[in-house]
C-alpha positions as CSV (number, residue, x, y, z in Angstrom):
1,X,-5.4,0.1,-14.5
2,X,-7.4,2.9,-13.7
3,X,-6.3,5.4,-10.6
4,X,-8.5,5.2,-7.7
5,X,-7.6,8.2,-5.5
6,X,-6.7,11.5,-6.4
7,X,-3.5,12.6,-6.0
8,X,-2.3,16.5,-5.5
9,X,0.8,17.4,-7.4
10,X,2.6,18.5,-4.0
11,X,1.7,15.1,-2.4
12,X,4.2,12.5,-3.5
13,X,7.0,15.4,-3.6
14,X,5.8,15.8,0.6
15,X,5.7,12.5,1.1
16,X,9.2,11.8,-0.2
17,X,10.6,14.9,1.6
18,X,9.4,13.4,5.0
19,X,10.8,10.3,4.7
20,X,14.1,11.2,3.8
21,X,13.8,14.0,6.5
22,X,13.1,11.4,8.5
23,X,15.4,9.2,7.8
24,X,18.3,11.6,7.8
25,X,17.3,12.1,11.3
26,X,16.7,9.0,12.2
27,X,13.3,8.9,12.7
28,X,11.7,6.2,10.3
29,X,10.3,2.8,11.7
30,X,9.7,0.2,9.1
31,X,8.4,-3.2,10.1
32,X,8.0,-5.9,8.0
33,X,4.4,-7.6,8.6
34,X,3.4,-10.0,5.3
35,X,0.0,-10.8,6.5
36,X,-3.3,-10.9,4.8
37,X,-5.9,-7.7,5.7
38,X,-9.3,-8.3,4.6
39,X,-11.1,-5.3,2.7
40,X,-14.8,-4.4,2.8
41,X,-16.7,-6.9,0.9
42,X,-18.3,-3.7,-0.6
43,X,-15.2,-3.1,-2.8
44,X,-15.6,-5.6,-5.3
45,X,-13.2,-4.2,-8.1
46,X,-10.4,-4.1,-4.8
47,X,-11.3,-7.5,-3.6
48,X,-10.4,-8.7,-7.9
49,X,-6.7,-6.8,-6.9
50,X,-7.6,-4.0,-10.2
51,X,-6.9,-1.6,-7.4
52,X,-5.9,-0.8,-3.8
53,X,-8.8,-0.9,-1.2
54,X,-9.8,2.7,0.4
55,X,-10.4,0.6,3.8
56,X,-8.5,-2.2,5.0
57,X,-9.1,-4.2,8.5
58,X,-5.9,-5.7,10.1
59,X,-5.2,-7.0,13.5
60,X,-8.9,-6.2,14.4
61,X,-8.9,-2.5,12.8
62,X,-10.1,-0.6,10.2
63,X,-7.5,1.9,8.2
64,X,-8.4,4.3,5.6
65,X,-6.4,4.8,2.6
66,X,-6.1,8.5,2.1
67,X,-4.0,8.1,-1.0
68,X,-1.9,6.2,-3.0
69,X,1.6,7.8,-3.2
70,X,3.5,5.4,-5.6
71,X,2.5,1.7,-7.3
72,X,5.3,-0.9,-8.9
73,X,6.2,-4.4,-9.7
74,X,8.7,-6.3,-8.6
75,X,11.0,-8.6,-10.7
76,X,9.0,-12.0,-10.4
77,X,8.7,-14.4,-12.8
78,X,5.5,-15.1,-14.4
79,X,3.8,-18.4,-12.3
80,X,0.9,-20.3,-13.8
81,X,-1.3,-18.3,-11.0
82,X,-0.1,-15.1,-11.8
83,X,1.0,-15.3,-16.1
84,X,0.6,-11.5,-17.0
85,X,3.1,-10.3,-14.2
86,X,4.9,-10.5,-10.8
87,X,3.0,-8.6,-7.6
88,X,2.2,-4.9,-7.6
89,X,2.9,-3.1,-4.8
90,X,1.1,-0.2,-3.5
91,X,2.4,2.7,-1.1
92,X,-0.5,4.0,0.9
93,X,-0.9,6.5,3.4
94,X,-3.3,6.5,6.2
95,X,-2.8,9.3,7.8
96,X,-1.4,9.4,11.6
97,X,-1.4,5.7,11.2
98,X,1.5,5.7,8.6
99,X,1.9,4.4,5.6
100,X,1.5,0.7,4.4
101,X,3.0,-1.2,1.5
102,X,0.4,-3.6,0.4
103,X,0.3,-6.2,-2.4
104,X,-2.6,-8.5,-4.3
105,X,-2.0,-12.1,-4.5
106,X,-4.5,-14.2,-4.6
107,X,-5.8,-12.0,-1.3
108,X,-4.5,-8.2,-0.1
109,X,-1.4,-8.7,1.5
110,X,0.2,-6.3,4.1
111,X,4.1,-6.3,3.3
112,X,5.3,-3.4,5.1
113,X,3.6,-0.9,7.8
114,X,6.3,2.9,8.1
115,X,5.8,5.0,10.4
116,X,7.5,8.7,10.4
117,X,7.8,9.9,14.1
């Protein structure tokens, strides 16, 4: 899998700091969502799940992906739909909006929307 955003080194090592900041203090709203998004029919390598979409519409609007902060699998079992592996799981941020776990089954999936306030 080839990476589709740019990361600075100082990024994930922020991003981590924040949200156990945050955390500490309280200050960390998770929600758990599990809906589909639909991504711009323009991304065509996105829309095969080979990598996170940059845009994303849910609930009526558009967020942009301004990185990708961390990517892993989970412990499923192979299915006859999915043999090569269980889902991966992508950590975006979009700015002031939060950050979004997101997942590719089939269609993007939104598992998990964080905000740090």
């Amino acid at each position: 899998m080839t990476r589709a955003f740019p990361k600075s080194p100082s990024a994930p090592s922020r991003a981590v700091s924040a949200y156990r900041r945050a955390a500490r203090e309280g200050k960390r709203y998770s929600w758990l969502i599990d809906e589909a998004v639909e991504v711009h029919p323009d991304e065509a390598v996105s829309l095969r799940g080979e990598r996170p979409p940059r845009r994303f519409r849910w609930r009526g609007r558009w967020h942009r992906v301004q990185e990708v902060s961390s990517v892993w699998r989970d412990g499923r079992k192979r299915s006859a739909d999915w043999p090569a592996r269980g889902r991966t799981y992508f950590y975006a941020s979009a700015g002031p909006e939060g950050y979004f776990e997101m997942y590719f089954d089939k269609v993007w999936m939104l598992y998990r929307k964080v905000e740090i306030r």
